[in-house]
C-alpha positions as CSV (number, residue, x, y, z in Angstrom):
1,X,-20.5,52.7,5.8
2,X,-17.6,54.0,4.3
3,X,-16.4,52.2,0.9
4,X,-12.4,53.0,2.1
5,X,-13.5,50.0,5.2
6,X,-14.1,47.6,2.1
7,X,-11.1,48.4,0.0
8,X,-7.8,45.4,0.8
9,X,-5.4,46.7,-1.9
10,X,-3.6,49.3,-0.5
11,X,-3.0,52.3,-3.2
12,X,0.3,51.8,-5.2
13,X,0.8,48.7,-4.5
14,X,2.6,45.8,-6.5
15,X,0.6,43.4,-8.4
16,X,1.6,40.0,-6.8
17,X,4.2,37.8,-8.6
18,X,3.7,34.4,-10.0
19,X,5.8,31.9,-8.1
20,X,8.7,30.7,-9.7
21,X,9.2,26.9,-11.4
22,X,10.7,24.9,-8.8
23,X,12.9,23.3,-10.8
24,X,14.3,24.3,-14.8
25,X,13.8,21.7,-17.7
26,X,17.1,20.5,-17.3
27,X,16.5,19.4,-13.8
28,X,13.0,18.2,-14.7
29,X,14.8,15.5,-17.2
30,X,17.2,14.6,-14.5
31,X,14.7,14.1,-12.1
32,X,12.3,12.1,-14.5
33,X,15.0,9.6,-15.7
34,X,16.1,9.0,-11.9
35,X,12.4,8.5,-11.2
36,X,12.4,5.9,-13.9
37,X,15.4,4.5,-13.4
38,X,14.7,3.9,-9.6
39,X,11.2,2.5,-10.1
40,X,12.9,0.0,-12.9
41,X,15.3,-1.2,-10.2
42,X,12.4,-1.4,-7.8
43,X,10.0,-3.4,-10.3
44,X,13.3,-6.1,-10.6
45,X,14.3,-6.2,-7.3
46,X,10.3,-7.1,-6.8
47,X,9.7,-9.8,-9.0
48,X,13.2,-11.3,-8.0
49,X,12.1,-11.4,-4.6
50,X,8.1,-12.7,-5.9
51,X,10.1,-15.4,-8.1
52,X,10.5,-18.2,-5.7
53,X,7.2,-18.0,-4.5
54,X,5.5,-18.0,-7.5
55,X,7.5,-21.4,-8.2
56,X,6.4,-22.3,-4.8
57,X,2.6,-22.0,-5.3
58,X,3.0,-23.5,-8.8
59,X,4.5,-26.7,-7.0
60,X,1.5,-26.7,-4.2
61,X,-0.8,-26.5,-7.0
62,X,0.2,-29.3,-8.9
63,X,0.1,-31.3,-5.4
64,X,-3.2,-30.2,-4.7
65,X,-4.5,-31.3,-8.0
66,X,-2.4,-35.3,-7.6
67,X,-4.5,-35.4,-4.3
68,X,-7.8,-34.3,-5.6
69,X,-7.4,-37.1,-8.4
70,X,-6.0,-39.9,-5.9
71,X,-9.5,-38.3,-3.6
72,X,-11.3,-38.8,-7.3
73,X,-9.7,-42.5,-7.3
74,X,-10.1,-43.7,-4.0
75,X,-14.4,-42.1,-4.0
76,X,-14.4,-44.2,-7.0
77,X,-12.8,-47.3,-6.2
78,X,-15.2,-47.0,-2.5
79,X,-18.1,-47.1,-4.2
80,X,-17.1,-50.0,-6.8
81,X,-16.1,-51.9,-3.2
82,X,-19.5,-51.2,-1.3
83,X,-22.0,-51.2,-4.4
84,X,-25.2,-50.2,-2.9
85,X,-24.4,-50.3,0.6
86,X,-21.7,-47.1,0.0
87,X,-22.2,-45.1,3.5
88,X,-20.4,-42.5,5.3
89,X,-18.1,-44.1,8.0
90,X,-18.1,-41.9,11.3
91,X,-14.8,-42.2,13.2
92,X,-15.1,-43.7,16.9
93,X,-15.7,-40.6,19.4
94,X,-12.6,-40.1,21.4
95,X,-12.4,-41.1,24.8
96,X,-11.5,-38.6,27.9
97,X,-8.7,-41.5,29.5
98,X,-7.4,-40.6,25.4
99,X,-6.7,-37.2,26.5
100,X,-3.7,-37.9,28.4
């Protein structure tokens, strides 16, 4: 085999050039404080938006622990009424002529 087959530079030919920046410092800052800026604006508009609903699952959460208290009250005030006879009640089965 010939060693010319092998050889991919061609002779005299240029060194390749390193790209370019994209973009000078200048831009760079510009683009950085806009990137900032935006993202700021974002991260308001966000927890405006999350706001109301965080107020809202505050509100269900106070709820939630009034009824697991009155559930605490009324499991309490059961067993005080039935002493040693406390049992599950079953509900009555429903009925097909119900169905209508």
């Amino acid at each position: 085999m010939n060693t010319a087959e092998f050889n991919t530079t061609k002779v005299g030919a240029a060194a390749p050039q390193p790209e370019p920046e994209p973009f000078d410092q200048f831009q760079s800052d510009v683009l950085i404080q806009v990137i900032v800026g935006l993202r700021k604006e974002w991260r308001e508009e966000r927890d405006e938006a999350i706001a109301p609903l965080k107020a809202e699952i505050a509100e269900l959460k106070g709820k939630l622990d009034a009824v697991a208290e009155l559930k605490g009250k009324v499991d309490t005030l059961l067993t005080l009424l039935q002493g040693d006879k406390a049992e599950v009640i079953g509900l009555p089965q429903k009925c097909n002529s119900d169905a209508a």
